[in-house]
N, C-alpha and C positions, 0 to 999 in steps of 0.2 A: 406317527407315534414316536419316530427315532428321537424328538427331543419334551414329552411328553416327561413329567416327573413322575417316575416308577420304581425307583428302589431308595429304601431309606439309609440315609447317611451311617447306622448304623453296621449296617452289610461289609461299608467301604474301613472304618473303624476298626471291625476287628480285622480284615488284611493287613489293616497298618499296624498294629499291633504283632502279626505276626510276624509282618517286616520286620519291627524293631527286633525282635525278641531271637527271630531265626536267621534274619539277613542284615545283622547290623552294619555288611556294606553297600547297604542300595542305600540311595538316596531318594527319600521318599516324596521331596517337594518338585523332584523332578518327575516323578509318573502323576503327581496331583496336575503340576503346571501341566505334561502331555493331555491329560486328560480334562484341560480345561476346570478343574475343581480347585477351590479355594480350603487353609485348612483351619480355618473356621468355620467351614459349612461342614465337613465331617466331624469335628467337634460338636455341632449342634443335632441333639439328636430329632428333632423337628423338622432337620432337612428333607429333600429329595433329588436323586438324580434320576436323567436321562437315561436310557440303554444306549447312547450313542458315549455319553460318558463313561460309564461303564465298562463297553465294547475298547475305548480307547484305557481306560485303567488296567484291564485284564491281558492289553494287550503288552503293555509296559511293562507291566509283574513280569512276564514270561520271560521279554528280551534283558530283564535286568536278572531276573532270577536262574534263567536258565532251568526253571521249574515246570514243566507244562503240565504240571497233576497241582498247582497250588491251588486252583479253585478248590478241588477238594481239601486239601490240606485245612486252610482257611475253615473249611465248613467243619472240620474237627477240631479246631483251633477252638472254635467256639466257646467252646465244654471244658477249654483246659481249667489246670486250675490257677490261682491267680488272675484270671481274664474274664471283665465285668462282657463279658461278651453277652448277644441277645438270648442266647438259649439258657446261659445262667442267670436268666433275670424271667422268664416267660417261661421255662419247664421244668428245672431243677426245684420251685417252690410249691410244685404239684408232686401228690402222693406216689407217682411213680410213672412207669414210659406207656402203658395205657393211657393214663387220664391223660398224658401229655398229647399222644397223639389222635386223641380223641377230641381235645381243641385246637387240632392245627389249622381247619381252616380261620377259625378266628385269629388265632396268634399269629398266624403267616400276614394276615393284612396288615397289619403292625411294620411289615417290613418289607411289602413288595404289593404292585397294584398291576406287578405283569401278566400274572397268573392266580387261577382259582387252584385248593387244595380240596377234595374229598375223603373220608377216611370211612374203611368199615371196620370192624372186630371180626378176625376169623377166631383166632382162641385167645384166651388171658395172655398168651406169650407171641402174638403173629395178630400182624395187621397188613391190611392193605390200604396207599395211600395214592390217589388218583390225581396229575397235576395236567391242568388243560390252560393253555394261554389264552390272552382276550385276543375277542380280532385287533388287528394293525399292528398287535404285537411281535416282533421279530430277535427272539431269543436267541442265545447262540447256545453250542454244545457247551459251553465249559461252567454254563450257570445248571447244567442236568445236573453235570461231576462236582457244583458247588451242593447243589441239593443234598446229594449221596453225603458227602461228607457233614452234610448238616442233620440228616438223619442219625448218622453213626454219631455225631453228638449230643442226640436227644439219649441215646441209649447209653454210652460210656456217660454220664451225667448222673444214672444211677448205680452206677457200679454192678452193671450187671452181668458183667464178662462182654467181650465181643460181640456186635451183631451179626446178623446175617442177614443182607440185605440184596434181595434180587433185582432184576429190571427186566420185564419178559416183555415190555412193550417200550418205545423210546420214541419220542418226535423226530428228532435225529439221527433215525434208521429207515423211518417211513412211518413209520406208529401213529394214528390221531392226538394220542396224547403220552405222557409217561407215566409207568403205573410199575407201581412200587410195592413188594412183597416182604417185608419187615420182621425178623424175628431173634427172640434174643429168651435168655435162660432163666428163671426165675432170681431174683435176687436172695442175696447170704440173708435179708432179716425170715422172708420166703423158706426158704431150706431151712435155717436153723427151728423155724417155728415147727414145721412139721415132724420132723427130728426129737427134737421136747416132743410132740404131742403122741411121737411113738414110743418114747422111750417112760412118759409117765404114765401112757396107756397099759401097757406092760408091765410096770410097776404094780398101777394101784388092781390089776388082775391077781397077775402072782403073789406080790408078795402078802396080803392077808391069804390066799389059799396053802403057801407052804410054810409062811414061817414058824409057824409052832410046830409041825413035825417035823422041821428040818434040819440034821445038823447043824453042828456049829461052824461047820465051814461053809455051808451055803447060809447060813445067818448071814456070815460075812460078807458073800458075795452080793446077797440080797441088798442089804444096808447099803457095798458099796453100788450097786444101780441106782440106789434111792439116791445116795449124794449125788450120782451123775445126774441126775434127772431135775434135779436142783439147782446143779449149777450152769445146764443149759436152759433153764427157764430163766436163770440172771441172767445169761450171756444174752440169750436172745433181746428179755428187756432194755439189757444193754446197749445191743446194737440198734434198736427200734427206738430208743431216745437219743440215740445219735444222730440216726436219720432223720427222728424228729428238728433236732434242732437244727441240722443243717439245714433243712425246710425252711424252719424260723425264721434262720438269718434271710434266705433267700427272700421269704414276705419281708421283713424287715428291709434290705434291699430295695425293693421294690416299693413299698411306702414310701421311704423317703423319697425317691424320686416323684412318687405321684405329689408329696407335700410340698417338693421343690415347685411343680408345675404348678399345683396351687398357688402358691404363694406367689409366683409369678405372676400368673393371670389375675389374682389380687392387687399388685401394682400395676398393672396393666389397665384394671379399673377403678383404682384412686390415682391415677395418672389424668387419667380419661376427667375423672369427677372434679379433679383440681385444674385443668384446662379448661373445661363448663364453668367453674365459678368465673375465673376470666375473663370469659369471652359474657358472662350474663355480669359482670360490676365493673369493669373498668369500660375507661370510656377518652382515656388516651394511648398513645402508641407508648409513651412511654410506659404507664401504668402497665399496662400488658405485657412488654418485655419485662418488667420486673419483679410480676407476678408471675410468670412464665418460669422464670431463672427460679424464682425462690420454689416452685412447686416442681422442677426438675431436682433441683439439689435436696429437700425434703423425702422427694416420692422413690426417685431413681435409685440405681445403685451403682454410680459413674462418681468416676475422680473430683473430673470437670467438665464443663458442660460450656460452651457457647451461642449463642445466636446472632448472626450476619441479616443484616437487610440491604437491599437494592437501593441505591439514590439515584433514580434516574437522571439527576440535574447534572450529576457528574461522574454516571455512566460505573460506579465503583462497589461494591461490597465492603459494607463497612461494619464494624463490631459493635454491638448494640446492647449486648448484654453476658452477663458471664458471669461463672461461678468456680470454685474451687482452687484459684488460681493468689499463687502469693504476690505481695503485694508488688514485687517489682517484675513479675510477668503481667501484673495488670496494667501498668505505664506503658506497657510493650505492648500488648491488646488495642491500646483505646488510641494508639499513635499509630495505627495500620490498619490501610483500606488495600482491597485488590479491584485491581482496572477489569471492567465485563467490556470493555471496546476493542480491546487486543483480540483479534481471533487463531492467534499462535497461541495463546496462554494455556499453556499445562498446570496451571494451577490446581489443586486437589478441590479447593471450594468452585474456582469457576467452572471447573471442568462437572463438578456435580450440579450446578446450576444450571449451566446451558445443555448438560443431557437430560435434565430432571431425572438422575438415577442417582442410588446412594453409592454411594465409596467405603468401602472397611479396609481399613490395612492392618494388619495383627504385626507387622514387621516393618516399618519405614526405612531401614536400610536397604532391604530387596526392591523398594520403589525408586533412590535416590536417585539412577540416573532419568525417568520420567520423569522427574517434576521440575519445577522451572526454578530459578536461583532464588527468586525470593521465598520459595516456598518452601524449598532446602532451608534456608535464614532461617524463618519462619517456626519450623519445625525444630530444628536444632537450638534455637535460641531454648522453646518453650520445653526442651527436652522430653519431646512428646515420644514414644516408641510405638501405640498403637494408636490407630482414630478409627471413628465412627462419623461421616457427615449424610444428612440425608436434604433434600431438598424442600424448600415451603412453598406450596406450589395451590394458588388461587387459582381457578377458573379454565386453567391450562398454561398460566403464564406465571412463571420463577418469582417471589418477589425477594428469596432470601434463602438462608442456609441454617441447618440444624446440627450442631455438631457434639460429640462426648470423645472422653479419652478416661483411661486408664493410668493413671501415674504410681499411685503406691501399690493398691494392692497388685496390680498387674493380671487383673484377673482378663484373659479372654475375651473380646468380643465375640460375638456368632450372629448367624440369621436372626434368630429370635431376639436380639438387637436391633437388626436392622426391621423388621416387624414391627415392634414395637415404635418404634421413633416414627417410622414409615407412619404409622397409626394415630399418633399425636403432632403432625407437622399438619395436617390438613385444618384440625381445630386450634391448630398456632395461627392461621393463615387466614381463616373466618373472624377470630380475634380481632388480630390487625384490619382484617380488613372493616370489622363493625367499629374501630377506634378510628380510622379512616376519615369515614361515611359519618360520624359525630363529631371530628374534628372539623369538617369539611363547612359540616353545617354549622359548626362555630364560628369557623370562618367567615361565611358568609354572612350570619347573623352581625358578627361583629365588625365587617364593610357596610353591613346596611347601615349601622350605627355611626358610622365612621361617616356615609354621605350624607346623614342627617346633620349631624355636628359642624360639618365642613360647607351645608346648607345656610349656618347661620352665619360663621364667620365669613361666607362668600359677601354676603351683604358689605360688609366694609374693610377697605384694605390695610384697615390700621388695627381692625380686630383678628383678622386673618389668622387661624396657626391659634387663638387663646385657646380653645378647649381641649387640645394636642396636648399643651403645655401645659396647662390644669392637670389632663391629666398623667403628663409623667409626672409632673410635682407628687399631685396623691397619691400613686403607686409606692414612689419615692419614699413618704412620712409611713404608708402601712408599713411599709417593708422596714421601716427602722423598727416600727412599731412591734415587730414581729408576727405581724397577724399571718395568716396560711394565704397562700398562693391565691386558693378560690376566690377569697375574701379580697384578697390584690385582683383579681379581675373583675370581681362585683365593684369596687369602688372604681376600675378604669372603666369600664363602661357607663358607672352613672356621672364621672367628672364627664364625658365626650359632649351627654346629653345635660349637663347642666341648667344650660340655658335655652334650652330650645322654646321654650314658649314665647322667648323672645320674635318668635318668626312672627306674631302677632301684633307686634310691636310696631309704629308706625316710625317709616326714617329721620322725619322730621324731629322724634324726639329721641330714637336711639343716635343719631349721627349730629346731635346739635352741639354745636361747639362751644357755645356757653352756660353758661349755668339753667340749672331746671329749675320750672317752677314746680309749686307746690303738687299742681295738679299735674304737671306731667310726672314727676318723683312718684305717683300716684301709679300710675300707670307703670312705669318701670316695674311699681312693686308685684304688680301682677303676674308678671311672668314665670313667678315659681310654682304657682296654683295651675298658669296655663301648661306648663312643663309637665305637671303631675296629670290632670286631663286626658292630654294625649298620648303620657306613656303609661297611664293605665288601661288604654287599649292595646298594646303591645301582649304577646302573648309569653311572660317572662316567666320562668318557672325556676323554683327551689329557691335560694338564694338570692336570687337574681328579681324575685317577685317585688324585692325590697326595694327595688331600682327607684320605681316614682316619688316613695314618701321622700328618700337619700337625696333626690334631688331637691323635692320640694320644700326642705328644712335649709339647704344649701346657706340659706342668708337669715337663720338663728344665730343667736350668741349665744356665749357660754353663762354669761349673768343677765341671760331672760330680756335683753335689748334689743331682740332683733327679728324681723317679721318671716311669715305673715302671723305667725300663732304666738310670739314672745316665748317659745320654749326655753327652759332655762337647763344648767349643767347637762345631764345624762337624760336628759327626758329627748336630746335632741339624738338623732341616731348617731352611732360612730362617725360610719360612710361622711354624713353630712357634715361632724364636726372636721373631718380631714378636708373635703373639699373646700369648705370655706375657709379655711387656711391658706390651702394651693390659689384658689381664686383668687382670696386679697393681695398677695405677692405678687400674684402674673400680672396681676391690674395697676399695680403701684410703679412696676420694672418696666413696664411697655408704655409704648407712644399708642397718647389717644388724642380725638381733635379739641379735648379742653385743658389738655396738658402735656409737657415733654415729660420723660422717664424718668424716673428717679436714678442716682447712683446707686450703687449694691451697698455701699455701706450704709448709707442713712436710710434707703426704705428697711437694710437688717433693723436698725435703731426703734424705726416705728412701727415693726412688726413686732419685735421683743415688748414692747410700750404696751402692747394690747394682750398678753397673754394674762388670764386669770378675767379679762373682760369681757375683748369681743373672741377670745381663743380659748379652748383648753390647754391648759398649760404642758401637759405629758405631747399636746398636738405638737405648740409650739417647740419643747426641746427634739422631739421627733427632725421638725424639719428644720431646723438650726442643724442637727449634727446630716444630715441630709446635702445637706446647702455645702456642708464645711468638705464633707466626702467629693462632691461632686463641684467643687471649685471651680475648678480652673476650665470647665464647661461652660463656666457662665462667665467670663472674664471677657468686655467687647473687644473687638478685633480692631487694632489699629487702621485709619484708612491707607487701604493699599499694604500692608503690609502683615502678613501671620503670624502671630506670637509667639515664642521661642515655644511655649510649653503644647500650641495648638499644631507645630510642624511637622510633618508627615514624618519625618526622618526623627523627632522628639529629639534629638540634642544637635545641633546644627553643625558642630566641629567632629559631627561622628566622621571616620574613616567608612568608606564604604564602598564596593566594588559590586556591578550585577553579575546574578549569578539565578539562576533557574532552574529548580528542580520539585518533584512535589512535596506540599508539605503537609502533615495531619497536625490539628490543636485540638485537643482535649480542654477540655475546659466543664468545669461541674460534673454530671454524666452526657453529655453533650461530646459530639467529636464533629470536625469543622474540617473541610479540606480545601487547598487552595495553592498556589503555585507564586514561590520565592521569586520577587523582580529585587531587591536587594539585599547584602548581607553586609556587616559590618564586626568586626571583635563581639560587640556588645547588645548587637542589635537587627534583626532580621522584618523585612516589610514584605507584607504577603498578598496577594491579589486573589479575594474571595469573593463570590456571588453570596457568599454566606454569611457574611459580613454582618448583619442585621441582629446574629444570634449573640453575638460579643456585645459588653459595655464597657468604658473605660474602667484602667484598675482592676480587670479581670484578673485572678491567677491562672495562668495558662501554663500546659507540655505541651513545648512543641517537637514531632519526631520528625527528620525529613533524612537525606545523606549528606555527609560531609562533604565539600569539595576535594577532588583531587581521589575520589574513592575510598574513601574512610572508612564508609561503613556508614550504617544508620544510626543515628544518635537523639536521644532526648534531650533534651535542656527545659529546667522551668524557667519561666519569668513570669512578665506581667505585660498586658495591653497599654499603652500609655497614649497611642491616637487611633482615632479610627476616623476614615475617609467612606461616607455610605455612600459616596457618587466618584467617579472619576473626577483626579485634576489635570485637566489640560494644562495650566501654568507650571504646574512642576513636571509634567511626561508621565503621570502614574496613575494605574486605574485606582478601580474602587480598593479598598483594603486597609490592610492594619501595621500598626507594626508593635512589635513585642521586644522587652526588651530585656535579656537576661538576666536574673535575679542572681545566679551564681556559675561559676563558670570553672573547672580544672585547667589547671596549665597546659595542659595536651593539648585539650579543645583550645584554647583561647590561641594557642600559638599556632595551631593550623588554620583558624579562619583569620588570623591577624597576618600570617604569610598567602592564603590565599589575596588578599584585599591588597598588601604590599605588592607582589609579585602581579597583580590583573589591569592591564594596559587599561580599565575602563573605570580604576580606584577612581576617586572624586571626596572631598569633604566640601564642607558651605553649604550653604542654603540652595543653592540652583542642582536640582535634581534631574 
């Protein structure tokens, strides 16, 4: 039982208070730290300690106080005035020191679960109060002498002169239990009332029996008893609505807080209810984290908020989401990941990770020499003073971190922070994990689709790679188009399967190198019908249901020319009229076996020639400005030699020296990690497995260190090549390189002296 949670934080609260107030030279964070307690858990009055906690606070008090009576002290402390202490909140709002300790064994469990309290009534002014520990309990003697003083502040509470408080039996003398003989004087509203009741008793006796035959000097006297009798029936009123109100305020007190706790548990359960909508309507990781952030910064009552997710691929904790943070601490967020493969790391987030326990700091300078230099950076940079991180923890295993801080208001963290977060990180974690498990299956939905598509082009080596290309063309024109992301995956999915009914097709007339005849053209024609057939077995749902007819219009025109149904303008689906766009271009640009390619500007020529006929024309400017963005993608590669514009290093006479270290790229809400193999004044080339998530012309930040220990720095630019496979011919793996859009003289002249001064500088083409 020594580490059993048994007395409530409130106990330890008012010590510290009396510290403050009577030992303003103790240092109180030093008997919290001896005693193992944080002073955010005695701030929380939710909390509980240990008796072993306890045993070591009590012990500290003494050797700092040099007080060996402050338990009791403290327990009179209680009742001062000024001091929200327990007993001004649980007996001072009751009609007086009976009723008070006629609920103490209730009120007592409010604040201790080491002992039971009984209470009897011997007179209106004397009680006795009966205290028995539970088994395993092991009390010491100075929480008796805390008792005692907490009795004598049930009774100074109502002003009712001194108590007197015996102790004929003690645990800590040999006694089975401690038993307590209670007695105290009636209170001034008490006396004065009786007082009145004798003095108008008296009155209304006498003075109709003598005052008509009474002198005039006992008139006088008479009259003046009646005034006295008057003015202690005010007095009394008086003081009996003073007592009253000071009650008042005590409920008043007391309400509020019970309104605070509501109102808490209230957030607590539209926390809970806005994590539920979540985890039941989204259905990606990202959607999740971003309804996640926006229903923390809504529901909560935190500065800023964060959430970190695990990338296993590259072992790191990285920022995923976040809220309350300005803008150029967001640049600094989304360009910082921490490494989970280091197992020296004192990192505050990894360190909460790999123990799955939460971290609070109420004071980051008392941590600073713990944590580890980047986390110092880290914290200093974001001028954080207190945090909250708790762990997201699926199935038993970490996948991420939940974090909040305090920056304006500076309000406090406590347990009941850490509870609550504790409590919404499990349905963060179900979330992710249901966006997972639908992503997953997206996935593989869309490889099945992927080895269907790649089924047909395997047929021929000169059609190879068409419905890839189809469909990034289509993706391409929606997205100029503006149409939604979804709507961009429904049409890449139905460009992959465009043709698949072609597998129906016999080779002799798909792979014949001269002209068709009538009747095989015939034939050809079919395969939009057999495309539609087969993928209306497919099991497509929502959006996606649309896939067969998108394909089967594939080869309509816009003025009603084109089979199999001669649909004309808008009768023919969107989907359809963009792919048949993408299709006629990739078929006009490519080698087939009854014609060489065309060059890029004349099929441009006889692609424009067709809009308003065999195109819509919003299709056509779509993928004109499409074409015009994504140029220099499509420019052929001279033989044997790489284009200035397609070279890894993108300007050939760049200065550039290697140089290795890691790098973050931001890029949309997206964050990309990967390790610098060159840098140059103007120009940095990065080795990514991630590679894939970049397009050319991206705008990207990218954050890494400076050479020579700079410091961490961002820089924006833009993507201008991307390598998805390693080049042996130039010595470089997969990766990218970016090329700074603006640059300060500081920075430019430090990585312009790094690349001078680095025996391994190089410019030219040979990499």
């Amino acid at each position: 039982m020594q580490s059993a949670a048994l007395y409530n934080s409130r106990i330890i609260d008012t010590y510290l208070k009396l510290l403050r107030a009577r030992y303003p030279d103790v240092d109180c964070s030093a008997i919290l730290q001896y005693a193992g307690m944080e002073p955010y858990e005695t701030a929380d009055q939710g909390h509980w300690f240990s008796q072993q906690q306890i045993d070591l606070f009590y012990e500290k008090c003494v050797q700092l106080t040099g007080n060996e009576n402050i338990a009791r002290e403290a327990g009179r402390f209680a009742a001062s005035p000024g001091t929200l202490g327990a007993m001004r909140q649980y007996g001072l709002s009751l009609a007086g020191p009976l009723k008070a300790f006629s609920l103490i064994g209730t009120s007592t469990r409010k604040f201790t679960r080491s002992s039971d309290y009984s209470f009897r009534k011997i007179s209106n002014t004397r009680v006795e109060v009966v205290v028995t520990t539970r088994p395993g309990v092991a009390e010491k003697h100075f929480q008796c002498d805390n008792r005692v003083g907490f009795f004598e502040a049930i009774i100074n509470g109502f002003n009712v002169g001194a108590p007197k408080i015996e102790h004929p039996e003690c645990m800590f003398r040999g006694g089975r239990q401690c038993r307590y003989l209670i007695s105290w004087k009636h209170n001034r509203t008490t006396i004065l009332k009786r007082f009145r009741d004798a003095v108008l008793l008296s009155v209304a006796v006498v003075v109709p029996a003598t005052f008509v035959v009474a002198p005039g000097a006992l008139k006088t006297v008479l009259a003046a008893g009646l005034i006295a009798g008057l003015f202690v029936s005010w007095l009394v009123e008086h003081v009996r609505a003073r007592d009253l109100e000071q009650g008042m305020a005590q409920h008043w007190e007391t309400s509020d807080q019970l309104a605070d706790q509501i109102e808490q548990n209230y957030r607590n359960t539209k926390m809970a209810a806005a994590v539920g909508d979540v985890i039941a309507n989204r259905t990606s990781i990202s959607e999740v984290i971003d309804s996640v952030v926006h229903a923390l910064e809504k529901t909560l009552d935190y500065d800023r908020g964060l959430i970190l997710l695990a990338n296993e691929q590259t072992g790191r904790l990285e920022i995923c989401g976040a809220y309350g943070y300005v803008e150029q601490f967001m640049d600094l967020l989304t360009g910082i990941s921490f490494n989970l493969n280091n197992p020296d790391s004192r990192g505050m987030f990894v360190v909460s990770f790999r123990q799955q326990k939460p971290l609070l700091i109420n004071d980051v300078d008392k941590i600073q020499d713990s944590l580890s230099p980047k986390s110092r950076e880290f914290l200093q940079a974001l001028k954080t003073r207190s945090f909250l991180c708790v762990p997201i923890v699926l199935e038993g295993k970490s996948i991420g971190i939940l974090a909040v801080d305090n920056l304006e208001s500076k309000k406090p963290l406590l347990v009941s922070d850490v509870n609550l977060l504790m409590g919404i990180a499990p349905s963060i974690a179900l979330s992710i994990q249901n966006a997972r498990l639908l992503e997953t299956r997206a996935a593989q939905f869309d490889s099945t689709l992927q080895v269907l598509a790649d089924s047909i082009d395997a047929r021929d080596f000169l059609t190879a790679g068409h419905s890839e290309k189809v469909a990034e063309y289509s993706v391409g024109i929606a997205r100029e188009m503006g149409l939604n992301e979804e709507y961009c995956h429904v049409i890449r999915r139905a460009a992959l399967l465009h043709d698949y009914g072609k597998i129906g097709i016999p080779d002799s007339i798909l792979k014949k190198s001269g002209p068709l005849s009538e009747e095989e053209r015939a034939v050809i024609r079919t395969h939009p019908t057999r495309t539609r057939q087969i993928l209306e077995k497919v099991a497509f749902e929502g959006l996606y249901a649309d896939i067969p007819e998108i394909c089967h219009a594939h080869h309509e025109k816009w003025d009603g020319t084109g089979y199999p149904n001669a649909l004309k303008g808008e009768e023919i689906p969107l989907g359809a009229r963009i792919i048949a766009a993408a299709d006629f271009f990739e078929a006009i640009t490519a080698d087939r076996h009854y014609r060489e390619p065309m060059d890029i500007s004349t099929a441009r020529e006889i692609f424009l020639a067709e809009s308003g006929k065999h195109f819509q024309p919003e299709v056509v400017s779509a993928f004109i400005r499409y074409l015009e963005r994504v140029s220099l993608c499509m420019l052929p590669e001279e033989q044997g030699k790489v284009p200035v514009s397609r070279h890894p290093w993108g300007h050939l006479k760049q200065r550039r020296a290697g140089y290795r270290t890691e790098v973050s790229v931001k890029v949309a809400r997206k964050v990309i990690t990967g390790t610098s193999v060159h840098i140059g004044p103007e120009e940095i080339y990065i080795n990514s497995h991630e590679v894939g998530k970049l397009a050319e012309n991206d705008e990207v930040a990218v954050t890494f260190a400076l050479p020579a220990r700079q410091g961490l720095i961002q820089l924006h630019g833009k993507v201008v090549v991307i390598n998805s496979e390693p080049r042996p011919d130039l010595l470089l793996p997969a990766g990218f390189t970016v090329h700074f859009s603006s640059l300060d003289s500081k920075t430019r002249q430090v990585l312009s002296h790094y690349v001078d001064g680095h025996p391994a500088s190089r410019s030219g083409p040979s990499l």
